[in-house]
Phi, psi and omega in degrees: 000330194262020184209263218279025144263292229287325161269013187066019172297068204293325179267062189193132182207134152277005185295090169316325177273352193040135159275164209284348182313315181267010216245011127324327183249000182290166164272160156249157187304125150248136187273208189301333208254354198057048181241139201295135182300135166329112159100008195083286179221185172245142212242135188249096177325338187261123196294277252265346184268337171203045190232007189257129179239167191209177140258214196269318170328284177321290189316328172283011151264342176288316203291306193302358179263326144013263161314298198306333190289321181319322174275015189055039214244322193216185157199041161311004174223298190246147156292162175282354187255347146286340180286347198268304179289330187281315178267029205243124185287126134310290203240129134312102161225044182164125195325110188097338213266095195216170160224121189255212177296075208112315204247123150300149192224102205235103161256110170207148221021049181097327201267166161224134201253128132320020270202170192203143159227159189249136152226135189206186175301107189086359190233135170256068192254190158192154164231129184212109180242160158224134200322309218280349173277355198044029197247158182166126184263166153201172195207145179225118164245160222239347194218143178318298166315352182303347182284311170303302189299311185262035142265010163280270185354310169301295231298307151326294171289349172283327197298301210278303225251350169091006218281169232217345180274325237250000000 
């Protein structure tokens, strides 16, 4: 209630067991060889760590709320100054590289990129904005291999749309 109603994430749950509301509109899970995971996808004992399911929609309402807070535009979850702190690096674990609350953190040429990428059995996802451009993509597959398309695709769609982050 205190995150995805209030941002209007209607398609996003932590019910790990999914209730029947979703489970009509869930994908099912493909491993490597693309064939269906047993039982559809697989259910994970770690709620906060692999138990959230969403779309591509939703989730580009988290980013866009983000952004606004970052900018002091909005706070419907967070203040910018925690959203500021949130997005703020803890851990170095990599040249350039960081990781702060929640989020990964990428500073390369002035900008700084955001991002989370997601995995379970059969699920490929990545979420990426970048602050200073107000731009961001995600992408969700259905499949062990989906992480190659869909790092072509970003690769692409940055290539078609010119972005000045990626």
């Amino acid at each position: 209630e205190l995150i995805f109603d209030k941002l209007g994430m209607s398609s996003t749950t932590f019910d790990s067991e999914l209730s029947e509301a979703y489970r009509p509109r869930t994908a099912t899970a493909h491993n490597r060889n693309g064939k269906p995971i047993p039982g559809k996808w697989h259910i994970y004992p770690e709620q906060a760590a692999a138990s959230l399911w969403t779309t591509p929609s939703d989730l580009a309402l988290l980013i866009i709320e983000i952004l606004a807070s970052h900018q002091g535009e909005s706070n419907l979850v967070l203040s910018a100054e925690m959203t500021r702190e949130m997005l703020t690096p803890q851990a170095n674990i990599g040249e350039n590289w960081d990781c702060g609350l929640a989020f990964n953190i990428v500073r390369k040429d002035g900008m700084t990129i955001i991002g989370h990428p997601g995995w379970n059995a059969g699920f490929h996802c990545i979420m990426l904005f970048c602050l200073e451009v107000g731009q961001g993509l995600i992408w969700m597959t259905n499949g062990e291999n989906g992480r190659k398309l869909g790092l072509e695709i970003s690769r692409g769609l940055a290539d078609v749309v010119g972005w000045s982050w990626w």
